[in-house]
ZANUMI-123137 format. One record per residue: residue in one letter; x, y, z of N, C-alpha, C in turn. Coordinates in steps of 0.001 Angstrom, whole numbers, plus 500000, padded with zeros to 6 digits. Layout:
BEGIN
aXYZXYZXYZ ...
END
This chain:
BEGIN
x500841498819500000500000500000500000500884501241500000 x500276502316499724501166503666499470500526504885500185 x500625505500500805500364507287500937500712508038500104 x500465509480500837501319510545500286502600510599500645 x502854509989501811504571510409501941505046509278502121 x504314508200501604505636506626501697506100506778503381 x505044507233504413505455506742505579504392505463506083 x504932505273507327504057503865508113503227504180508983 x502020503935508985501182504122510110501252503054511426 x501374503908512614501663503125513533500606503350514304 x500319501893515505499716502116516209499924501560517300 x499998502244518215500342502259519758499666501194520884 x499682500178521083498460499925521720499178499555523154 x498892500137524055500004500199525652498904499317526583 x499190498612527350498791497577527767498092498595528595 x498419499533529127497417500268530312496631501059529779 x496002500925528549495001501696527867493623500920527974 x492426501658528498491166501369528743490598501101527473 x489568500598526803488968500267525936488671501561525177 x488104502773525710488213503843525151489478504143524639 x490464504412525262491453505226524769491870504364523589 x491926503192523423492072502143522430490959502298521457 x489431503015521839488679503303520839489071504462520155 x490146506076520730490685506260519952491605506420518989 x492484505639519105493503505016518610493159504301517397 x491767503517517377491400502886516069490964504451515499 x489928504886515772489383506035515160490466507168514538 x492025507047514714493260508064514636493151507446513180 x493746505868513267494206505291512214492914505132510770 x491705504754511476490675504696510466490567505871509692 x490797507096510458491036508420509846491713508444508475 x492834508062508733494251508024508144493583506831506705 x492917506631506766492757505455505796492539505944504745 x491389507276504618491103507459503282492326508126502189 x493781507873502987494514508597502111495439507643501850 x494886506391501613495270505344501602494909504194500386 x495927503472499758495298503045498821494923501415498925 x493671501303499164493064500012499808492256499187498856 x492122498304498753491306497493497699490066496793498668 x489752497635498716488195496990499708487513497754500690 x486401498127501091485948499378501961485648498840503443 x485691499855504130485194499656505621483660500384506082 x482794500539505028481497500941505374481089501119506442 x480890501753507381480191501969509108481332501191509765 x482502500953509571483229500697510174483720500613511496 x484165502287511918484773502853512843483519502695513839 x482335503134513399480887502768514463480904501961514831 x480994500645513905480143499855514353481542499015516022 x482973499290515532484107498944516441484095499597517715 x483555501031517617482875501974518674481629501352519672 x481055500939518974479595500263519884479951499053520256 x480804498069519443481031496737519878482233496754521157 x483081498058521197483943498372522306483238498475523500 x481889499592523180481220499968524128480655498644525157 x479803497849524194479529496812524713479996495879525365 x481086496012524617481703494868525482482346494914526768 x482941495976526461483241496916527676482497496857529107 x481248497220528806480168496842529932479975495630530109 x480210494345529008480146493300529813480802492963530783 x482288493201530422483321492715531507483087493454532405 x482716494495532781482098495284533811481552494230534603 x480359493614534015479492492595534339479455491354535342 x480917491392534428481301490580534683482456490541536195 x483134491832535790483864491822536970482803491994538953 x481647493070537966480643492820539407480568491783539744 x480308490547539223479898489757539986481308488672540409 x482102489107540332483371488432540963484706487378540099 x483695487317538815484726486407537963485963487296537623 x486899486492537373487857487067536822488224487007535475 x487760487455534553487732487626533285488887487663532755 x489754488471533498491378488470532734492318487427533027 x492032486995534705493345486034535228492424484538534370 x491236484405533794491067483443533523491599482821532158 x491251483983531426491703484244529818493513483826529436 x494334484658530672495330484654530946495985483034531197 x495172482601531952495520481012532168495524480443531305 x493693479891530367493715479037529095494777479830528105 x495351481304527824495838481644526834497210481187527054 x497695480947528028499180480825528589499366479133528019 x498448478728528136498541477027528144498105476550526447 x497347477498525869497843477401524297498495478580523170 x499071479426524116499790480523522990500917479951522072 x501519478349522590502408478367522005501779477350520204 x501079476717520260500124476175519568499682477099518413 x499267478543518934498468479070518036499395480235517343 x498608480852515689499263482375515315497741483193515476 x498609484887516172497493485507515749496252485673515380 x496121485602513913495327485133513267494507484078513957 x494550482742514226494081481866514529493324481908516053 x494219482889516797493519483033518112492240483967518022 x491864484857516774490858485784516852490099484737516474 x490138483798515598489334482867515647488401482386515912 x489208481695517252489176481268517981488189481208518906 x488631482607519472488034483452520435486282483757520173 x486222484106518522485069484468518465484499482941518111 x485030481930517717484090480440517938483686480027519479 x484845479932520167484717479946521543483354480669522303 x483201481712522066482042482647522606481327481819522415 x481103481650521036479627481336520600479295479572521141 x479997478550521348479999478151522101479710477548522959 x480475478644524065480343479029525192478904478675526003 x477901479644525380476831479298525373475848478021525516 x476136477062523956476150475740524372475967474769525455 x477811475012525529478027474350526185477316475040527828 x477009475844528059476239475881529397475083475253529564 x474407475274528580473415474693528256473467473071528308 x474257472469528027474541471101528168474940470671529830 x475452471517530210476025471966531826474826472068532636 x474048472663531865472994472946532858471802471004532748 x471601471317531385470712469669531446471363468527532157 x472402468652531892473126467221532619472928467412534781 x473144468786534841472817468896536469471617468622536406 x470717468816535479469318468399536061468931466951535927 x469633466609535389469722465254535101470214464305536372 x471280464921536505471894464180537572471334464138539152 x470312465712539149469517466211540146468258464938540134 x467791464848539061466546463310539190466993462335539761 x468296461830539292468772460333539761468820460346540666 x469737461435541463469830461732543266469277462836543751 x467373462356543858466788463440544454467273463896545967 x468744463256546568469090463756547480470128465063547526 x470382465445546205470921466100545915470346467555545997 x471183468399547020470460469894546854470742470830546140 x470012472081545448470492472861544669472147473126544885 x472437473395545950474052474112546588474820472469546192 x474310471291546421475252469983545966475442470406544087 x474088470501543772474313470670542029475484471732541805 x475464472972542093476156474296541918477516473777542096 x477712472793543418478921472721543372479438471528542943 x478743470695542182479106469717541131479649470790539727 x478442471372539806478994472063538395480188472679538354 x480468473653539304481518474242539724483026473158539153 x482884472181540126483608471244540011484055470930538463 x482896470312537687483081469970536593484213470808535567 x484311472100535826485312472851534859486833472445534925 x486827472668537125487986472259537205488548470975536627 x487806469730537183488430468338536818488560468329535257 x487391468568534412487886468410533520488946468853532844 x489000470705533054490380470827532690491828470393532904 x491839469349534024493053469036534712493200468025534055 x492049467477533445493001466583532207492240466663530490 x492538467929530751491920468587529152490856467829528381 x489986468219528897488605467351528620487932468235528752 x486357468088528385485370469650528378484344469137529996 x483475469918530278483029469784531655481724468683531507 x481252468688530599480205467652530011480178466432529859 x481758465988530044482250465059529722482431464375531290 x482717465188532146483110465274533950481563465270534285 x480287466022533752479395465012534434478762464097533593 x478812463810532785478237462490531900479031461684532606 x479785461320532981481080460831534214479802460434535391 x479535461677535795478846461430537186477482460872537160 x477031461028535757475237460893535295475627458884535635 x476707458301534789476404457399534373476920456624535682 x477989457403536512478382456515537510477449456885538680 x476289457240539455475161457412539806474283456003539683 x474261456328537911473348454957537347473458453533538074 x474778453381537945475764452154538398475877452092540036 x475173452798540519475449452681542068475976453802542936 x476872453996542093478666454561543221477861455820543535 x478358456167545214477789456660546021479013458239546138 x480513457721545521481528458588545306481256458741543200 x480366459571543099480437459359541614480597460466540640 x481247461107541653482005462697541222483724461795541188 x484431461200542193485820460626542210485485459682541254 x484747459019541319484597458090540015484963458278538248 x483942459644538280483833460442536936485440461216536284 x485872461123537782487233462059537316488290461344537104 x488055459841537506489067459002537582488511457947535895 x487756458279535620487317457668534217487699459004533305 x488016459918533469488303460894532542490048461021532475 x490931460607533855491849460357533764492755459069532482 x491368457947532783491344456892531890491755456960530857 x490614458174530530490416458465529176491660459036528203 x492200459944529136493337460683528582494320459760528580 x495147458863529585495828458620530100495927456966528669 x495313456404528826495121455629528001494032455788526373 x493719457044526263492886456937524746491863456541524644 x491254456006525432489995455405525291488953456597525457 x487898455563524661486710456459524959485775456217526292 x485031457434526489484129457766527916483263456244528064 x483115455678527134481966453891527007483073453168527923 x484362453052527083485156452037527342486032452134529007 x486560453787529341486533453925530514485765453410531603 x484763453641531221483728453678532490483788452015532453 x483322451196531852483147449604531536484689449425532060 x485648449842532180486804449244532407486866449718533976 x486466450536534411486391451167536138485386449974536561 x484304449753535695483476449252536518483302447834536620 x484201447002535695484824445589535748485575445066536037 x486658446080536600487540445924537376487324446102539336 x486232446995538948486079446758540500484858446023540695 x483966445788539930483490444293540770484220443065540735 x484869442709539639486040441573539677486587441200541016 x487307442407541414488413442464542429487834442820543740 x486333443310543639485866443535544744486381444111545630 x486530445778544921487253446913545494486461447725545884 x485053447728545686483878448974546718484248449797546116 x484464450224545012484685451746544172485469452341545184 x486440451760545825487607452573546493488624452883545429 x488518454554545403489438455663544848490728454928544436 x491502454744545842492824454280546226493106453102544920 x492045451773545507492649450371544885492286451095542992 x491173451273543330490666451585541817491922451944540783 x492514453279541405493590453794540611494857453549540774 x494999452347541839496132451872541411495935450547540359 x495086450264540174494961449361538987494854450046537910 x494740450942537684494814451557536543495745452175536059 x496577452497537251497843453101537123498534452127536496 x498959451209537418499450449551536859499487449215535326 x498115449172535173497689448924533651498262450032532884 x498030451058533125498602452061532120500165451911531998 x500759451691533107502099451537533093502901450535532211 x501834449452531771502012448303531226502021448417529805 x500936449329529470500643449502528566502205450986527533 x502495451233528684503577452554528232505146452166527579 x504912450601528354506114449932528172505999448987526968 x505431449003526226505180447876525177503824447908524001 x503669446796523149502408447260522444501243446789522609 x500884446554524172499438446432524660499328447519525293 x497454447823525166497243448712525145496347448951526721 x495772449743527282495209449534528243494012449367527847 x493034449435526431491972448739526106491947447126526718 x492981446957525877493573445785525645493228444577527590 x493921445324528118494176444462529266492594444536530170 x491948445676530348490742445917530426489578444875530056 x489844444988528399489461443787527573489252442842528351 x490051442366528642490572440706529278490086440955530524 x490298441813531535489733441726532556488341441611532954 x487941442050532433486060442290531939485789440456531927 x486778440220531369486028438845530501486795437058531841 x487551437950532170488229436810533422488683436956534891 x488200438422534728488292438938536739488145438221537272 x486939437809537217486173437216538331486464435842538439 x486904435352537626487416433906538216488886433679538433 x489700434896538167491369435210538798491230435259540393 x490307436262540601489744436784541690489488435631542334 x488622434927542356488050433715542970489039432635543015 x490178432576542670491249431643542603492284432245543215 x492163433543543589493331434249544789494502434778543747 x494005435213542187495086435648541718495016437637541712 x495404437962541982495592439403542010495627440039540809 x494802441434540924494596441890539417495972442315538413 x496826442442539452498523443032539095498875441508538129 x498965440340539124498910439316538566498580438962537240 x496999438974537187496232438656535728496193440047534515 x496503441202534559496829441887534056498149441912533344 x499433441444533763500412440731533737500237439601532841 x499262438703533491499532437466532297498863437680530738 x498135438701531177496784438942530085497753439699528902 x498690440648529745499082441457529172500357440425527973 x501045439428528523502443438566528176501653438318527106 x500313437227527211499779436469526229499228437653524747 x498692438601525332498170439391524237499454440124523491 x500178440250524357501958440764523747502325439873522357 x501943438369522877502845437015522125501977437016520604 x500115437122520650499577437154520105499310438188519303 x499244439206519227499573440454518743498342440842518864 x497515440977519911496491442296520584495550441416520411 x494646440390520640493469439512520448493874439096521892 x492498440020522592492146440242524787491153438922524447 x489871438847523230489279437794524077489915436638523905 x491141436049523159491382434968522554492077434423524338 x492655436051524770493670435402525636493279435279526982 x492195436341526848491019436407528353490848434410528349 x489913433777527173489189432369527464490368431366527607 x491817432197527159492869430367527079493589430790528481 x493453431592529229494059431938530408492601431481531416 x491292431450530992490576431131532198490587429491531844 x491014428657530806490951427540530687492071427464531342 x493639427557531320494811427259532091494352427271533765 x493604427938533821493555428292535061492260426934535605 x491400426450534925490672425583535269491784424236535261 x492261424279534256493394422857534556493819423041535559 x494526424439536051495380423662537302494903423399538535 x493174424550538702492356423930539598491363422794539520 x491789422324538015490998420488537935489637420952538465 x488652421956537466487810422436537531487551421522536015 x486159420653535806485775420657534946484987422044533890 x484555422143532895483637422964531908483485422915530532 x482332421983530870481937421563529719481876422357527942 x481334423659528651481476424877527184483136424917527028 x483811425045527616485284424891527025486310423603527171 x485411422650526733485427421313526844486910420828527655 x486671421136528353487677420443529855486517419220530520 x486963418307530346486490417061531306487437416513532122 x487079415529532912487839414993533598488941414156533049 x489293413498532043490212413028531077491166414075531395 x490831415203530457491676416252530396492393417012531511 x491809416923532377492129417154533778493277416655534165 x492860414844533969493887414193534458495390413867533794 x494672414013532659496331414397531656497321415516532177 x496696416721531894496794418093532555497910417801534012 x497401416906534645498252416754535746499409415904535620 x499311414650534911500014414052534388501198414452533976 x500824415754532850502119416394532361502475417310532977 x501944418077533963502812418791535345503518417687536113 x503140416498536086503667415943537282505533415386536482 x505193415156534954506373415012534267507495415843533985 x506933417001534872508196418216534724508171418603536257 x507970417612537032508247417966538412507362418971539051 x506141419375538751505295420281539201504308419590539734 x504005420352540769502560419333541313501501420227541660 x500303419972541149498828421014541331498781421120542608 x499021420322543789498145420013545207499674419734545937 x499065420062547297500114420411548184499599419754549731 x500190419346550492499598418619551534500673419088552609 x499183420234553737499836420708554571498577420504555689 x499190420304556855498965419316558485497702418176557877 x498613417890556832497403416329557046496258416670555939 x496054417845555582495215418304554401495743418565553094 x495271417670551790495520418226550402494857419418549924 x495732420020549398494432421887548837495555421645547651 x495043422718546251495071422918545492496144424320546085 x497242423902544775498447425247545001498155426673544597 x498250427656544890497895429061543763499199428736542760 x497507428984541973497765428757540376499290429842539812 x499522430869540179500819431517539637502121430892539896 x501692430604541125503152429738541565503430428443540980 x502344427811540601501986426587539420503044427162538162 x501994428310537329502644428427536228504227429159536254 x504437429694537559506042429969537607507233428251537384 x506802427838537942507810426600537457507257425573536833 x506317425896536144505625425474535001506824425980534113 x507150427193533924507532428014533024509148427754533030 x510196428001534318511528427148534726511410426035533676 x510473425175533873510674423450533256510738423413531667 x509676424250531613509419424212530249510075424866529706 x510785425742529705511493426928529142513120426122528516 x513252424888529773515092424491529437514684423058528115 x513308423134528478513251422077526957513190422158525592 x514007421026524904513778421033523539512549420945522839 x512458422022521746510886422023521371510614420883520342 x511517419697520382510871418215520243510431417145521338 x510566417975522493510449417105524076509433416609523957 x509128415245524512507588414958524296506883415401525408 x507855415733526707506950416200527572506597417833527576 x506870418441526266506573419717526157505411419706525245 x505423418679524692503814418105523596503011417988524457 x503024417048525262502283416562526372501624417458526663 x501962418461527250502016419756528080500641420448527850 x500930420782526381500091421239525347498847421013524810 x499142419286524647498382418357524389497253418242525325 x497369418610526211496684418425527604495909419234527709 x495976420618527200495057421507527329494004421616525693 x494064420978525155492996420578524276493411420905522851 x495248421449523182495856422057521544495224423317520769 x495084423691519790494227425023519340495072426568520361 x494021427261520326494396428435520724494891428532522411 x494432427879523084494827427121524596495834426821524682 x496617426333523901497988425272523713499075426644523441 x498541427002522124499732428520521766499372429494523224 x498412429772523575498358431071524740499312430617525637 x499296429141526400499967428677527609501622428378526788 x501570428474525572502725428166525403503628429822525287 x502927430857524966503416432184524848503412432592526192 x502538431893527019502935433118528588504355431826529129 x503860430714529015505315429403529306506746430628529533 x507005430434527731507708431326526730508486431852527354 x507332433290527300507401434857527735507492434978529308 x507742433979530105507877433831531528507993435563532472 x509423435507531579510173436735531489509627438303531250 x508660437891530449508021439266530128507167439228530975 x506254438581531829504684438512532549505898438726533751 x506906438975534255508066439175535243507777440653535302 x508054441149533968508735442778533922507214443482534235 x506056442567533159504906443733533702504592443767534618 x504686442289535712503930442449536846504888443664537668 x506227443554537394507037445046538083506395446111537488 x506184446103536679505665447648535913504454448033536239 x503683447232536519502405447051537484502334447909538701 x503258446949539287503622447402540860504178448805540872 x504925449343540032505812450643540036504877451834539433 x504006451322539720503172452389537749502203453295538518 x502163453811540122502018454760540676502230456227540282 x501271456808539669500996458012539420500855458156537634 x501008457214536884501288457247535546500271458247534556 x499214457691535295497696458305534921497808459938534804 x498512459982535860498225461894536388499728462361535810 x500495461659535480501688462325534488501300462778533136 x500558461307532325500021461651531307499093462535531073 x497894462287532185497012463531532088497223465195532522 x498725465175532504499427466884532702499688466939531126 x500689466060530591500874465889529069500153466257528337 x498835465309528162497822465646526823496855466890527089 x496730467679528504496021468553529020496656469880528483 x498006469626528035498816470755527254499208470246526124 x498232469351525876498479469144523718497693470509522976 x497247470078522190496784471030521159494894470702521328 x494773469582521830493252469156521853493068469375523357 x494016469141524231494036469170525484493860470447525708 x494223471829525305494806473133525785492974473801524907 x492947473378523463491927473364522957489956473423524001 x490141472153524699489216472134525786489686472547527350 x490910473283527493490622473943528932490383475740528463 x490517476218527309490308477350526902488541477371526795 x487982475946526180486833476433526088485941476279527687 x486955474950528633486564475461530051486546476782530494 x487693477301530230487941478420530840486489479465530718 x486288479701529294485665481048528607484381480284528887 x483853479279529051482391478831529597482485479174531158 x483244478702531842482865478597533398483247479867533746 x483721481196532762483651482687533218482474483608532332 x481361482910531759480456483218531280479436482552532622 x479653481129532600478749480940533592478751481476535296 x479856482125535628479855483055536584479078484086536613 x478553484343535412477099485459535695476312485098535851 x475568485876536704474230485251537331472965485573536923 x473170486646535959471718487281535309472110486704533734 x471012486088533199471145485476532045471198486642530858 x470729487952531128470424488671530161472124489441529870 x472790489282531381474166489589531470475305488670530320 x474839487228530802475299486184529740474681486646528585 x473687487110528116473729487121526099474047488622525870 x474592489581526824475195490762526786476585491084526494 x477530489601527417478788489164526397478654488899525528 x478065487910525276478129487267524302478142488089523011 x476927488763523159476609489540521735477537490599521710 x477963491068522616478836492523522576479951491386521910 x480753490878522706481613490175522407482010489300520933 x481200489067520323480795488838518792480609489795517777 x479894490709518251480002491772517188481018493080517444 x482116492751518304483203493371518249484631492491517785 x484117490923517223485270490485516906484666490398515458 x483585490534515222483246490222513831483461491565513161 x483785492897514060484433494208513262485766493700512829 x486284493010514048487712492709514074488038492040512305 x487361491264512288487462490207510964487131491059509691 x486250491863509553485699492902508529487454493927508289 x487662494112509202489195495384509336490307494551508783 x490326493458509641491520492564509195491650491741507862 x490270491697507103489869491371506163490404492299505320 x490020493722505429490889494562504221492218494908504612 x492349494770505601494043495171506150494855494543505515 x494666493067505436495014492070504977495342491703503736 x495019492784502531495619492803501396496595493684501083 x496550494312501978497797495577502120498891494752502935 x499092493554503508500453492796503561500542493357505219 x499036493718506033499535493778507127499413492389508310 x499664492489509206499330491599510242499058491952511387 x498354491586512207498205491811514118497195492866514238 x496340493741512905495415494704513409494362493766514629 x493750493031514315492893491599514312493371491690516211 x494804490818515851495310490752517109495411491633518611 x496011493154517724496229493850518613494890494506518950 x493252494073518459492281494270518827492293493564520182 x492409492424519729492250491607521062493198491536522197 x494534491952521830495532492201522573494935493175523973 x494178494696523224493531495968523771492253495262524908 x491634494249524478490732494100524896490735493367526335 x491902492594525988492273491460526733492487491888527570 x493545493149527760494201493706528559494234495162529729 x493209494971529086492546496424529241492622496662530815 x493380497879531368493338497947532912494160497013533348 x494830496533533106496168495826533726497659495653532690 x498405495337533927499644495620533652500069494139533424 x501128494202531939502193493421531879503497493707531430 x504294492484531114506037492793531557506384493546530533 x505633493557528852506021494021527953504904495557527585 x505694496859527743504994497815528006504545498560526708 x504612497400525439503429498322524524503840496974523514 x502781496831522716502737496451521153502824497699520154 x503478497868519187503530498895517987503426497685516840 x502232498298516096501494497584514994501888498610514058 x502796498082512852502809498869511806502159498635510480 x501698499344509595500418499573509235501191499523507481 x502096498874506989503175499563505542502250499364504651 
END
């Protein structure tokens, strides 16, 4: 673009300038325009940036009456994706966000009432401060707040009497391992009736920790082990094997197999009926098989049953397949007592599973350590993806919802809103023709003014040049 004197128009925008004085500062430069050679007009321009200042202006007013903090909030979600975004992209942003905003309160609000039916013990001040809640947790692991009570709607459904810790610990899930809000929740809630943990916080998430840990180290996944648990808890459980344990083996076998939970969930609850000489007919174990089964433990020096003060009992089964695994491991894979072995458990997919965890002795070693060590894994990852690009994405739109929903007069809420929209949609109209003249940051340093308005930071002006 050109003037009369081939100079640059600058514009000042000082962080301690009120929305006015920033209204005239646009009005200096809009001046300056008509001597300017522009390929596109600004029709009611300067007005309409004037009234949308005005407005908006009074919202945050509005807003500041009633106690939110409009700037330290903005300041937070913006801090946690400035590095993600350009300029450009944050005016965006900002004006999708608004709109929104809205929405999503609206979804905020049905789901409390929702959740208000299920537990008519619930009082208005319990709802408020569920909701409340919901912004925080979810943002702590970059998730939207809808998501933190659909969390609480569904764990309610299911019983749990803690179904706010529940909801937040299935959203941890979620992040922490990828899964979706279905598969979380089904994996919280099959794991603790399995193990018969009372939706205790504590055990809950250290099994999950465990699992995730398992999953960090190799290419099973925490679907994956979940999977399997769902489908053989309860009879690990009932045989005194520990979820660290069967997570571990679930995890070796699905390792060997390359990710197929139910193949390894049914040939791990069949191993496990051999060595407790449990007949079942649907996975055709009879008594024959049984007795083979023992036969060829007893040919590698292993014995199912143990006789202590005068009583035979059945051994735990891990300690079975630990020198199950010693024996089998130093043999040649023409041994007949390694056929045997095999043979015994009915051959097919039974035969390869017990022969990959046999094997992999070594590996069902390292996860069950990785298990045990995998304390806090959940809440590492969920700091990680909470500052990705999708993560930072939904605590911005926490942010700019749960400081809209801090107003308490609804007519206050569509007073941002609208001010707030039709002062970024000037923004886009300006930056739209600015924008062929090869400038950048008008857009920005709108929002820069706005953002900032009445407070101080470290850098004591933006200068926007205008060539």
């Amino acid at each position: 673009m050109s003037t009369q004197n081939n100079d640059k128009i600058v514009l000042s925008l000082d962080e301690h300038k009120t929305t006015a004085q920033f209204s005239k500062d646009l009005k200096r430069v809009l001046k300056q325009l008509p001597d300017l050679s522009i390929s596109g007009r600004l029709d009611g321009g300067l007005d309409e940036a004037q009234q949308a200042l005005k407005e908006s202006e009074r919202s945050m007013r509005s807003i500041d009456k009633l106690g939110a903090s409009f700037q330290a909030q903005m300041t937070q979600a913006a801090q946690s994706i400035s590095k993600w975004l350009s300029l450009n992209t944050v005016v965006s942003l900002f004006i999708s966000q608004t709109q929104n905003a809205v929405k999503e309160l609206r979804q905020v609000d049905t789901l409390l009432t929702q959740i208000g039916a299920i537990n008519s013990g619930l009082s208005r001040s319990d709802l408020a401060r569920i909701g409340d809640n919901a912004f925080d947790a979810a943002g702590t692991y970059g998730q939207k707040a809808s998501d933190y009570l659909t969390g609480v709607q569904e764990a309610l459904r299911a019983g749990y009497d803690n179904a706010e810790a529940i909801s937040e610990l299935s959203l941890a899930a979620q992040t922490a391992g990828g899964m979706t809000s279905a598969l979380a929740r089904q994996m919280i809630l099959a794991t603790d009736r399995a193990f018969h943990m009372n939706g205790s916080i504590a055990e809950l998430t250290k099994a999950l920790d465990g699992m995730n840990e398992i999953s960090n180290q190799g290419t099973v996944t925490m679907a994956d082990i979940s999977e399997g648990i769902a489908a053989v808890g309860a009879e690990a459980d009932s045989f005194g094997i520990g979820i660290g344990q069967t997570a571990a083996a679930l995890g070796t076998m699905i390792d060997a197999a390359g990710g197929n939970a139910p193949d390894a969930a049914d040939a791990f609850r069949s191993i496990l009926f051999y060595i407790r000489q449990i007949c079942d007919e649907d996975a055709g174990i009879d008594a024959a098989g049984l007795s083979a089964y023992e036969a060829a433990c007893a040919s590698l020096n292993v014995r199912l049953g143990e006789t202590k003060n005068g009583i035979l009992s059945l051994r735990d089964p891990m300690a079975v397949l630990g020198e199950l695994a010693d024996a089998y491991r130093g043999l040649d894979e023409n041994d007949v007592r390694r056929n045997a072995l095999l043979d015994a458990v009915g051959g097919g997919s039974t035969a390869s599973q017990l022969d990959a965890l046999l094997s992999g002795w070594d590996t069902y070693e390292s996860m069950l350590a990785q298990y045990e060590n995998g304390a806090g894994s959940m809440a590492r990852e969920a700091e990680l993806a909470a500052d990705s690009w999708e993560g930072s994405l939904n605590r911005l739109s926490n942010t700019w919802t749960a400081t809209l929903g801090n107003i308490a007069d609804s007519d206050a809420v569509a007073a941002a809103v609208n001010g707030l929209n039709s002062l970024l949609s000037v923004v886009e109209r300006i930056t739209d023709v600015l924008g062929s003249m090869g400038t950048i940051g008008l857009g920005a340093g709108l929002f820069a003014g706005i953002k900032n308005a009445g407070r101080v930071k470290r850098n004591p002006s933006y200068r926007i040049c205008l060539s």
